[in-house]
Backbone bond lengths (Angstrom), bond angles and torsions (degrees), N, CA, C in turn:
res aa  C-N    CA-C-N  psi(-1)  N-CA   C-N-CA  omega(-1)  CA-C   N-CA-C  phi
1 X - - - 1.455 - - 1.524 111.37 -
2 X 1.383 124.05 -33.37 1.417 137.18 -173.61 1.459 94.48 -57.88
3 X 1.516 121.61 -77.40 1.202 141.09 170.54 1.597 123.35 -21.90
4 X 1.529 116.15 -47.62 1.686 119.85 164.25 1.225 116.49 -75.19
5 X 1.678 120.72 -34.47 1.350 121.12 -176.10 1.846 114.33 -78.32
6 X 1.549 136.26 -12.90 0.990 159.83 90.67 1.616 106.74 6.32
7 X 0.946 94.97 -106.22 1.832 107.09 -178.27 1.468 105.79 -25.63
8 X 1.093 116.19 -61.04 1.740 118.37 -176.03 1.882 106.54 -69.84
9 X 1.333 109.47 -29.86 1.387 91.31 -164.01 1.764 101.02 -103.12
10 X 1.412 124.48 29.34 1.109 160.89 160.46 1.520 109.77 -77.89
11 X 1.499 110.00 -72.03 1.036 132.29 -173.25 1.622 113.20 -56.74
12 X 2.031 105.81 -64.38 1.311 104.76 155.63 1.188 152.08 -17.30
13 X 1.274 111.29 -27.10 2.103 138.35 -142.33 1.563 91.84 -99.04
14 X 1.429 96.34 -29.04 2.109 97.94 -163.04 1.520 105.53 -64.97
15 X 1.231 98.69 -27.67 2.008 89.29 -168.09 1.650 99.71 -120.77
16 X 1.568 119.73 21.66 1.324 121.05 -179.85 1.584 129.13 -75.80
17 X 1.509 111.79 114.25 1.361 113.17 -178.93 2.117 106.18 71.05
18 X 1.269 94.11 36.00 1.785 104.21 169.03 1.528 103.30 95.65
19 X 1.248 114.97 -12.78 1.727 106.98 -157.29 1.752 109.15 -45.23
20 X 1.298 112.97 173.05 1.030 115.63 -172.37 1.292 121.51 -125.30
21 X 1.078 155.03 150.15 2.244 129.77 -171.68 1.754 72.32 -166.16
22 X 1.497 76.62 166.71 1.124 111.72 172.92 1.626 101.10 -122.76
23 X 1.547 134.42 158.35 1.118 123.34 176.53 1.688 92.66 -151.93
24 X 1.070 84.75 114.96 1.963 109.47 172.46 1.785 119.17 -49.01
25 X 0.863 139.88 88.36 1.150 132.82 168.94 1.594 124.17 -35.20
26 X 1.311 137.70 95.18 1.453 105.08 -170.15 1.679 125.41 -89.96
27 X 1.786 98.29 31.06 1.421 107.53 -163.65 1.723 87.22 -88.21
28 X 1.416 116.83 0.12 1.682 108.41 -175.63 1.660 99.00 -110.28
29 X 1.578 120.93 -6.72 1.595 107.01 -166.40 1.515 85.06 -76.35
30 X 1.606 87.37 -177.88 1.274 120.50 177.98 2.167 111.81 -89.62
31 X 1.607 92.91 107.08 1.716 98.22 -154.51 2.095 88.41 -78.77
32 X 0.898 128.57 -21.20 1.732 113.30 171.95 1.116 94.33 -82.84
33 X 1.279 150.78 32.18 1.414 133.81 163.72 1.301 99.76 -158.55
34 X 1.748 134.47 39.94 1.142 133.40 -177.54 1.319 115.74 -72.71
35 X 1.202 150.64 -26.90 1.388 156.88 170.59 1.520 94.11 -67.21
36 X 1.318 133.99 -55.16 1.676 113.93 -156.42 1.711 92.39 -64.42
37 X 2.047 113.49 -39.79 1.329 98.89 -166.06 1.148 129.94 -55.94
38 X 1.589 110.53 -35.42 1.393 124.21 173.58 2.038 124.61 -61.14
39 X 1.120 88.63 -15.22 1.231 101.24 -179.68 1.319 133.02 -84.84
40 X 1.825 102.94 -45.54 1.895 113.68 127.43 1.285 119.72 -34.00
41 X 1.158 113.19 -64.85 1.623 111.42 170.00 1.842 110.77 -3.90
42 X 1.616 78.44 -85.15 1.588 110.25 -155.18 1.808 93.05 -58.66
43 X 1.094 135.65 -25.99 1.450 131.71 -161.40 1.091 83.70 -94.04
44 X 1.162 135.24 -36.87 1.664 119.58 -164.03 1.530 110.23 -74.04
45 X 1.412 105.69 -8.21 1.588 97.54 -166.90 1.524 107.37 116.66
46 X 1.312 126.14 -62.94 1.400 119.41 176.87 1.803 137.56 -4.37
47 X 1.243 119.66 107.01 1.514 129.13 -142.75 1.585 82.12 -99.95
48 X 1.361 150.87 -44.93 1.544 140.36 -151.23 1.822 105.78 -155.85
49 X 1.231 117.02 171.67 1.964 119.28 -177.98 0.902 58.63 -141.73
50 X 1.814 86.86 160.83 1.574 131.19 173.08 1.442 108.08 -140.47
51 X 1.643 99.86 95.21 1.275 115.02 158.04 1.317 145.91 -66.06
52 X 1.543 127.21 86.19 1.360 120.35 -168.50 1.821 113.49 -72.98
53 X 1.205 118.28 141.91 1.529 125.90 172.97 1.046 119.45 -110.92
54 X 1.636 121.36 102.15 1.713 108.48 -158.96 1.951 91.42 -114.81
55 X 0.924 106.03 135.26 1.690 129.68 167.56 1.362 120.30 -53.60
56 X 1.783 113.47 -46.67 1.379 107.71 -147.90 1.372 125.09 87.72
57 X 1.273 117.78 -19.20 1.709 129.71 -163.70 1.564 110.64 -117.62
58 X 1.254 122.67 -60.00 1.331 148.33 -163.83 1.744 85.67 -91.24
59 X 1.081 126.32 -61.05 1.322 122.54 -173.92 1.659 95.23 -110.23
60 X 1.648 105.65 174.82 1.776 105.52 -162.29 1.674 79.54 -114.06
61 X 1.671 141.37 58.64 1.057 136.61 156.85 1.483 105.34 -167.36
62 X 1.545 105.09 162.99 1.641 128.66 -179.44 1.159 108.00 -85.00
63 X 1.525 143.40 147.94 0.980 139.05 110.56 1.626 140.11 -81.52
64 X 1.581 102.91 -106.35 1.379 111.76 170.26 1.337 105.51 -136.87
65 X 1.417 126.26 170.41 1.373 125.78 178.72 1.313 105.26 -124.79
66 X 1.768 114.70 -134.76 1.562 122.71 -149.09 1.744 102.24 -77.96
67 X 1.599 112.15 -39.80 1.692 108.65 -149.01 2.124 90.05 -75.38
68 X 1.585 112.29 -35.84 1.271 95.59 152.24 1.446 156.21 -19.89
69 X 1.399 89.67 -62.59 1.877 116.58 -173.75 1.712 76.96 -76.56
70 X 1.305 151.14 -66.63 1.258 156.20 165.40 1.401 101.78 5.95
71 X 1.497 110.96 -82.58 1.074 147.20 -164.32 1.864 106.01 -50.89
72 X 1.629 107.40 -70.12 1.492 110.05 161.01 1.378 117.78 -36.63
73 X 1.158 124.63 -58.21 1.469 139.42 174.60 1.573 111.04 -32.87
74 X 1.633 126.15 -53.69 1.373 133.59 -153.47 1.562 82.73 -95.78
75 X 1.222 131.02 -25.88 1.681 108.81 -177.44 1.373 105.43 -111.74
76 X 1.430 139.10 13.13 1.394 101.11 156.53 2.181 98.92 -161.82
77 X 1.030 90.29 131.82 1.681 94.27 174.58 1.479 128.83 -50.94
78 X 1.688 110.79 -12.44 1.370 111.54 -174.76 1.533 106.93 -53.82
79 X 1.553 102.58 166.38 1.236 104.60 172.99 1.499 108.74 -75.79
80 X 1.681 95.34 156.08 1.924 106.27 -162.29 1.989 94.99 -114.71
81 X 1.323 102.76 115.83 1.651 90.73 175.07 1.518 93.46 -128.17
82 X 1.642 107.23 126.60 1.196 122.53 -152.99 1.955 106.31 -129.29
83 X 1.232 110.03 111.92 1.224 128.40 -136.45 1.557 90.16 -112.11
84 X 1.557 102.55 98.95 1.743 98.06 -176.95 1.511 103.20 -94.46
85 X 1.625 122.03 121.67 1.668 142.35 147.00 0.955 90.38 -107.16
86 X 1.850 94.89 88.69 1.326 138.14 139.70 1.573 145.88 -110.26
87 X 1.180 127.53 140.45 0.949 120.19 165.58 1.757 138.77 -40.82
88 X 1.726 92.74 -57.58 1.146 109.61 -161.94 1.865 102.96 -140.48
89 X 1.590 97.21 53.12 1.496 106.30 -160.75 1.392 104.61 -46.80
90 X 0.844 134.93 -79.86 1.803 141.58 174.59 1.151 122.11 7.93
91 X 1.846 109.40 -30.09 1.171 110.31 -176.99 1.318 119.60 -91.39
92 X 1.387 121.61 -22.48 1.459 127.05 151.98 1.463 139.26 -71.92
93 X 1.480 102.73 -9.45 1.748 104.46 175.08 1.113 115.42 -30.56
94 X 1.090 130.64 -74.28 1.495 158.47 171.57 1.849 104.95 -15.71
95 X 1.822 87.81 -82.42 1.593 93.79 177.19 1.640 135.60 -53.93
96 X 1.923 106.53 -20.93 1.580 104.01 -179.02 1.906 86.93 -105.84
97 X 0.892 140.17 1.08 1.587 135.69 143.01 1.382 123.65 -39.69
98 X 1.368 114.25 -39.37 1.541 144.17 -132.71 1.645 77.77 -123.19
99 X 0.984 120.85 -77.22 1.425 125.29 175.07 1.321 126.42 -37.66
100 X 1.021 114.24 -13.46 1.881 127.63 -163.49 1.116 141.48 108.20
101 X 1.607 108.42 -16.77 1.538 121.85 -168.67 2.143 101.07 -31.55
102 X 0.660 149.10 -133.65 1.825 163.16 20.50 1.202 109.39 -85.47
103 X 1.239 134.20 51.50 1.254 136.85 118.26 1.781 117.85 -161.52
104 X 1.054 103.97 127.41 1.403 138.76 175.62 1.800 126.08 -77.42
105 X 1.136 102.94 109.26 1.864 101.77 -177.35 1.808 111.14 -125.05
106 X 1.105 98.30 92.40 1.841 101.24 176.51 1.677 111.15 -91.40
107 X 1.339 128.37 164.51 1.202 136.24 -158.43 1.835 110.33 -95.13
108 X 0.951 137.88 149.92 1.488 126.81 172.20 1.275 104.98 -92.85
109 X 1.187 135.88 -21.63 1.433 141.73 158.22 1.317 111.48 -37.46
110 X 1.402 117.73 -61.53 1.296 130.83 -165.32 1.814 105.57 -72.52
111 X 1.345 109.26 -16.26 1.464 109.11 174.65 1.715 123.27 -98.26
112 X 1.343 87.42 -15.45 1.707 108.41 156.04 1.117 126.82 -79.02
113 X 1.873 109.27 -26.03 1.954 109.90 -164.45 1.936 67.82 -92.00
114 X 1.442 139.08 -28.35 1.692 110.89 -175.31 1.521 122.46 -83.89
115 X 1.337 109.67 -5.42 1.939 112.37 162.13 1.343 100.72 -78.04
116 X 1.409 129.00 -53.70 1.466 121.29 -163.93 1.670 108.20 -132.93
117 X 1.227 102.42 88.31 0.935 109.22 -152.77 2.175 101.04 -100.55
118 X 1.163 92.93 144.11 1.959 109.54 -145.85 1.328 127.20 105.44
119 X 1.337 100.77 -9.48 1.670 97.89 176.96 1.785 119.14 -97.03
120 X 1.346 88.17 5.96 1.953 75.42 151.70 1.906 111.06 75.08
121 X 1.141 105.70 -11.28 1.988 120.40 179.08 1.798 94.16 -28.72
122 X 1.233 105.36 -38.78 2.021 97.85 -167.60 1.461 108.56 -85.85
123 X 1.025 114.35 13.27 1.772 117.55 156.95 1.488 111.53 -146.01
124 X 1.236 151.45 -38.71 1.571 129.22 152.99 1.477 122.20 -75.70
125 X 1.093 109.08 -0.42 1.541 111.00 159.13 1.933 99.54 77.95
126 X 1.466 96.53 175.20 1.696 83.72 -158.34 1.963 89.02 -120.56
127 X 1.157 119.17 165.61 1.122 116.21 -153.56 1.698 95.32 -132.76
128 X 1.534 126.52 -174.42 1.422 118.93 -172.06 1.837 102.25 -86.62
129 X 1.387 97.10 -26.40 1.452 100.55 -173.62 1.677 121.02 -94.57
130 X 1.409 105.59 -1.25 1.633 113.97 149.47 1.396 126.54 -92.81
131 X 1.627 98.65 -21.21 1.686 90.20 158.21 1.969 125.52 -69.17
132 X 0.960 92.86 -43.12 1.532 108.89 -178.41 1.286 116.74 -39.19
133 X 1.811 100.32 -33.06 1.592 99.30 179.88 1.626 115.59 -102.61
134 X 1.636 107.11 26.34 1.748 105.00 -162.22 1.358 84.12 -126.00
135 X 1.743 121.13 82.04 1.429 123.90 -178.97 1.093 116.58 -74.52
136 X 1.618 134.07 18.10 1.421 137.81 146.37 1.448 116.96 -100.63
137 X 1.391 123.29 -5.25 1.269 122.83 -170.38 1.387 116.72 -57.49
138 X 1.729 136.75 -13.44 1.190 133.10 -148.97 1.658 94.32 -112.36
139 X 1.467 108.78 -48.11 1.580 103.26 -165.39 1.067 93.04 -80.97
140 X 1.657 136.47 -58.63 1.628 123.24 165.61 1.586 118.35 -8.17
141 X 1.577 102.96 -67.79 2.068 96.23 168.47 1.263 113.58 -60.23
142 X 1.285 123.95 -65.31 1.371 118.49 -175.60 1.817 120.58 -51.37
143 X 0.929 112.11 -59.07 2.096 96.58 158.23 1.180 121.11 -32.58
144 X 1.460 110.73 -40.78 1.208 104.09 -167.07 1.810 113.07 -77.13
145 X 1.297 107.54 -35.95 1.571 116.88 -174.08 1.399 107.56 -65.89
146 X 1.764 114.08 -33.49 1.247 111.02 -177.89 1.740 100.80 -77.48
147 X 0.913 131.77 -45.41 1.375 147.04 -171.28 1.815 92.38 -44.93
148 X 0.864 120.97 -20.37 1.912 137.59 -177.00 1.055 81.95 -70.38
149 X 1.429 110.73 -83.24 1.660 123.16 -142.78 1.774 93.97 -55.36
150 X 0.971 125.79 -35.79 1.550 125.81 -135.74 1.902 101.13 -87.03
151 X 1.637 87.64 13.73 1.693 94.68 -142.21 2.249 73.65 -132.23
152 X 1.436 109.87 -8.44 1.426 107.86 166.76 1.906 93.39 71.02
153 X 1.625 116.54 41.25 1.253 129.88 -150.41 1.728 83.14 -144.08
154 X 1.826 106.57 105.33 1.609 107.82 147.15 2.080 101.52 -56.10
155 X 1.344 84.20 141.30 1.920 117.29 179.46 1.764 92.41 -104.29
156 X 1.122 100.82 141.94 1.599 133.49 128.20 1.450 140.46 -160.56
157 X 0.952 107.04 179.57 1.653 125.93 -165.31 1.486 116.31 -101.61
158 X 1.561 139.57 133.38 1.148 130.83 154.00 1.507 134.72 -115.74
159 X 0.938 111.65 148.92 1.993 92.38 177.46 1.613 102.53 -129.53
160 X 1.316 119.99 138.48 1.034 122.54 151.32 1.681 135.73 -34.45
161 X 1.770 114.45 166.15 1.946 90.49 178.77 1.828 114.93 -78.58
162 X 1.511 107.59 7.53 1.235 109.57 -173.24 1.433 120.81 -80.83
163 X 1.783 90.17 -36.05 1.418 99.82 -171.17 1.537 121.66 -88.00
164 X 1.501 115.08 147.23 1.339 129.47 177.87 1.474 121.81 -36.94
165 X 1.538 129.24 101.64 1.209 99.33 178.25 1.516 125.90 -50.76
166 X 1.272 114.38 -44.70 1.651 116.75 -173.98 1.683 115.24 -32.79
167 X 1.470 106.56 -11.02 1.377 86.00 -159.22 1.602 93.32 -89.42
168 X 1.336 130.44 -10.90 1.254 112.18 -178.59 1.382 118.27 -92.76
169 X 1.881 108.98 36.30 1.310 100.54 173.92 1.314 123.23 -89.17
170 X 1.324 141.34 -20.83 1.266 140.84 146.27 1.394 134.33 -17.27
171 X 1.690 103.80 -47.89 1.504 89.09 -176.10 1.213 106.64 -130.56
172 X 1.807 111.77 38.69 1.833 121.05 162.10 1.572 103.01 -71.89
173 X 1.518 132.96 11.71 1.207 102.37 160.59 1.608 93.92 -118.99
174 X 1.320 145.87 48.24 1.730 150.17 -169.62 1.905 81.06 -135.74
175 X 1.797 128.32 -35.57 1.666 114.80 -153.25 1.515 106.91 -96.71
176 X 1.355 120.39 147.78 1.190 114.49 158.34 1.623 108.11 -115.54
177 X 1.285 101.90 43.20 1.620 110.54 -173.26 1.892 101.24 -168.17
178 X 1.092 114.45 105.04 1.902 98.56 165.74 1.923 83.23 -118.69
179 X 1.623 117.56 128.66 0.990 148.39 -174.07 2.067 102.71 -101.73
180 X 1.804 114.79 90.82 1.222 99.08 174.49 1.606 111.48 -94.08
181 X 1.641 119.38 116.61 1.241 108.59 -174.52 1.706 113.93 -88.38
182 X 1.320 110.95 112.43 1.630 124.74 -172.03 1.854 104.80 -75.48
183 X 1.213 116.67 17.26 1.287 113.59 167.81 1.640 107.26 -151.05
184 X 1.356 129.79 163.65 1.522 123.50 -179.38 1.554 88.91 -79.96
185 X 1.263 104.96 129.81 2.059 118.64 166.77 1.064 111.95 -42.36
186 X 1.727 123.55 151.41 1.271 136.51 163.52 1.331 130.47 121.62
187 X 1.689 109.49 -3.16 1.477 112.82 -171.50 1.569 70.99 -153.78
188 X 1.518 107.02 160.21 1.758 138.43 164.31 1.314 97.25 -100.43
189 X 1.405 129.90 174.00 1.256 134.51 -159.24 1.269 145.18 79.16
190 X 1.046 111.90 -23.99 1.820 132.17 -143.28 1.118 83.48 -90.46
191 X 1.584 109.27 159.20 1.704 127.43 178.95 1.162 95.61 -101.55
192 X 1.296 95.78 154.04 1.780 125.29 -169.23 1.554 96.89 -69.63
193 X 1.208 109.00 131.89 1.677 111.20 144.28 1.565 140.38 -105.60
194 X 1.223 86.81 117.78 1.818 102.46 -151.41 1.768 95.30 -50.02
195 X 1.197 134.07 17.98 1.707 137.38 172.16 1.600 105.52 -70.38
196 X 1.357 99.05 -10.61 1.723 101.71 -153.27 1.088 102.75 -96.61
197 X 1.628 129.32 -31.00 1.709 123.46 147.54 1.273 143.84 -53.85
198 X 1.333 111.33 -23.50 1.367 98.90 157.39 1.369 110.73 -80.86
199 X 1.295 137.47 -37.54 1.404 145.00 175.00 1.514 104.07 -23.55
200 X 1.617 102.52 -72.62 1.421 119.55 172.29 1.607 130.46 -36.18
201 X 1.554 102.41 -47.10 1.245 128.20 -173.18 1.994 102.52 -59.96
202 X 1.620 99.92 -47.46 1.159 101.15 -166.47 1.629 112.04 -87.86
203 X 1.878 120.39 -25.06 1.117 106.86 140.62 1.481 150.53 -36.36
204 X 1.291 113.51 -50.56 0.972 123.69 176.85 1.308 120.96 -71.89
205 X 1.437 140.73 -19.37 1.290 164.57 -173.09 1.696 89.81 -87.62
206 X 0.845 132.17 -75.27 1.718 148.75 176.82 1.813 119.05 -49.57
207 X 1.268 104.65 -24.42 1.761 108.02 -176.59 1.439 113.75 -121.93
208 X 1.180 114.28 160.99 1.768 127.33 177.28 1.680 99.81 -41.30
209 X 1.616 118.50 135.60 1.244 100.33 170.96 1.863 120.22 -82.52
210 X 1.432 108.03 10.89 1.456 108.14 -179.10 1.730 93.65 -103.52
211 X 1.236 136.13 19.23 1.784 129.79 155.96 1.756 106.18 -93.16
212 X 1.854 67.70 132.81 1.643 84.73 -179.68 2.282 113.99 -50.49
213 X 0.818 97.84 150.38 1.815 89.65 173.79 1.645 105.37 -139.27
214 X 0.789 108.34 83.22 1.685 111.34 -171.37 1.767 89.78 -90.09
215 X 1.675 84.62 168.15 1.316 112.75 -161.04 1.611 111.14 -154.48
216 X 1.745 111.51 105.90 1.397 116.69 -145.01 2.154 88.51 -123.63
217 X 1.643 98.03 127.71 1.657 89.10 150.55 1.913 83.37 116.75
218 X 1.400 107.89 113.33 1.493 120.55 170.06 1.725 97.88 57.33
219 X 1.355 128.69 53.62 1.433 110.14 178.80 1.857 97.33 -105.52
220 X 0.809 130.45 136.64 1.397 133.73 -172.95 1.837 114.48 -158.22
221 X 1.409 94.65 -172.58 1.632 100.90 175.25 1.178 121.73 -35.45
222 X 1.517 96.95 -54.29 1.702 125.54 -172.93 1.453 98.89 -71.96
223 X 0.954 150.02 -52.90 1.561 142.52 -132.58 1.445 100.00 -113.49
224 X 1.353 117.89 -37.84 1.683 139.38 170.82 1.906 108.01 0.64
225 X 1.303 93.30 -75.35 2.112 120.72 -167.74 1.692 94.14 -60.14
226 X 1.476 105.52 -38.90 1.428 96.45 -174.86 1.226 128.36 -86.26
227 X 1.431 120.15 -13.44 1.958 125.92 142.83 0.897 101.13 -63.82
228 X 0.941 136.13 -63.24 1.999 132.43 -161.03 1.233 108.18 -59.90
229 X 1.546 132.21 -48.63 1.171 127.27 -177.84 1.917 118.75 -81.52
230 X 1.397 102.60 -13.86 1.467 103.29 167.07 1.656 104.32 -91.09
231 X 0.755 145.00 25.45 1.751 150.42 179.83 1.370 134.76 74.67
232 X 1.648 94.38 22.03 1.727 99.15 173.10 1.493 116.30 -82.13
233 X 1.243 113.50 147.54 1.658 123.24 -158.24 1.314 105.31 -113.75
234 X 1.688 106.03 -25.23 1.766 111.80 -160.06 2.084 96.36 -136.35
235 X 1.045 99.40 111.22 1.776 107.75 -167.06 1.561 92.33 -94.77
236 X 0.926 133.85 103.37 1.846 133.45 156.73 1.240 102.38 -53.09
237 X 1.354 146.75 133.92 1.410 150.86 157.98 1.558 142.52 -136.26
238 X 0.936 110.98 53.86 1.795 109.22 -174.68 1.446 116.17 -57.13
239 X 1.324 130.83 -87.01 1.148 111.34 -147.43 1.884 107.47 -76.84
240 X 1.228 104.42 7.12 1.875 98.63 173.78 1.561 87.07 -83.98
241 X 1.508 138.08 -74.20 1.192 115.01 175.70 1.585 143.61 -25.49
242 X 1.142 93.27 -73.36 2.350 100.10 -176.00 2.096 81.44 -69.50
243 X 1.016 139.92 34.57 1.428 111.38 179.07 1.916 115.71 -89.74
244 X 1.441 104.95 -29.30 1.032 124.56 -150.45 1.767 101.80 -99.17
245 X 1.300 152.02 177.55 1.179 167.54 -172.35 1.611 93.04 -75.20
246 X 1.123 117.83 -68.94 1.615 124.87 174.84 1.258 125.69 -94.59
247 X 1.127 118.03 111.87 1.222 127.60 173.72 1.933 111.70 -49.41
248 X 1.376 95.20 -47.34 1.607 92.48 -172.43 1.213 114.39 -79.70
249 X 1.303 124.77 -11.40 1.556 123.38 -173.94 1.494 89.38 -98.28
250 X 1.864 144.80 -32.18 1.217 123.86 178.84 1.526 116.94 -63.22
251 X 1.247 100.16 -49.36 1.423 114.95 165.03 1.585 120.11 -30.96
252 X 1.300 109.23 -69.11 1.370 113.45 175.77 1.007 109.78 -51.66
253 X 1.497 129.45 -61.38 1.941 121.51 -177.92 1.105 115.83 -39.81
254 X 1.200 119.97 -38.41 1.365 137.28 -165.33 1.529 115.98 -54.35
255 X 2.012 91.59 -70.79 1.414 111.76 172.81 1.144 121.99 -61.45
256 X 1.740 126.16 -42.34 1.988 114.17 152.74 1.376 113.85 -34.69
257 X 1.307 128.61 -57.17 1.389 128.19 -163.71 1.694 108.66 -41.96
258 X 1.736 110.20 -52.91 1.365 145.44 -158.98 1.455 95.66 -54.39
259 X 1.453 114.67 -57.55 1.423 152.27 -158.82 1.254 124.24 -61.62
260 X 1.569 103.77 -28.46 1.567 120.98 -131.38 1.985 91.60 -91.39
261 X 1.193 103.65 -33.74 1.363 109.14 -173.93 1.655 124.73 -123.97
């Protein structure tokens, strides 16, 4: 119990009282040389990774799965925030818990495509007036977020750029994570869609100011001031990080930028 209650209040610390992080994606490091990257990481300063878990199903690409997150786990203590694009997330809590996660982010899409399931929510995104008609859609999320905790597992939430922010106002007091993704999931690269600041804007206005509010998809040099200044606390970032010759000197520019104001 020491050990989960730890893990979560680890996890908690990243977005506590305004703080600010940056969190490395490691779907952009370099995976035959994943230990040296992580290891830059840790010299550079780096407080948490952000592990994405892609299906193939829920998103239209593969990543990596559990013996991975495994793998991160045995080489470095940072905090692990482990970002399930999933189908049928619920069914892995358990196993990326077990794996190392301490903190956990499943999709509300994906808990909408499992009430009504054919309607496609994980690529047109789900709207206020398709929730209205998915009269399991609320305790379905909410079990599930508690089902986190119960597991000594920081919870959060993500929505696509389609979907309504409003709808994740219900259970901003169940997250210690609302995840706004500024690009549709499944590929690194993608340009930001400026939809994701007001998203942010209105998160942050609406939730505890000590929950993390990360902000995933085209975040870079350029795009940086404009999460930070709409109220994101926690920046997901791969390819602005591993982009450069040094990991620790991109990193650092990066994190001054973050910092600066």
């Amino acid at each position: 119990m020491t050990e989960r209650c730890s893990s979560m209040t680890r996890y908690q610390s990243l977005g506590k009282g305004g703080k600010r992080v940056i969190l490395p994606s490691l779907l952009a490091c370099d995976f035959a040389n994943l230990e040296r990257d992580i290891r830059e990481l840790e010299r550079a300063g780096v407080e948490g990774l952000h592990l994405d878990i892609m299906d193939g199903h829920f998103v239209p690409n593969l990543s990596f799965g559990i013996p991975v997150v495994e793998a991160v786990r045995r080489t470095t203590d940072l905090v692990l925030d482990v970002h399930l694009m999933l189908s049928a997330p619920e069914s892995y809590f358990e196993a990326f818990r077990k794996a190392g996660a301490d903190g956990i982010t499943f999709h509300l899409e994906a808990m909408a495509d499992l009430e009504s399931p054919g309607r496609n929510f994980a690529r047109r995104g789900c709207l206020r007036t398709d929730a209205d008609q998915l009269s399991g859609l609320r305790s379905r999320t909410e079990t599930a977020l508690e089902k986190l905790h119960s597991l000594g597992c920081a919870c959060g939430l993500s929505i696509i750029p389609p979907t309504d922010a409003e709808l994740l106002e219900p259970y901003l007091p169940l997250c210690d994570n609302v995840l706004i993704m500024s690009v549709m999931p499944g590929f690194g690269g993608q340009k930001f869609d400026p939809c994701a600041k007001e998203k942010l804007k209105w998160v942050r206005t609406h939730s505890s100011p000590d929950m993390l509010l990360s902000v995933d998809g085209g975040v870079n040099e350029t795009t940086l001031a404009d999460c930070r200044d709409s109220g994101a606390s926690g920046l997901v970032m791969g390819t602005a990080v591993f982009c450069g010759s040094s990991i620790d000197e991109q990193f650092g520019k990066l994190n001054r930028e973050l910092q600066a104001f």
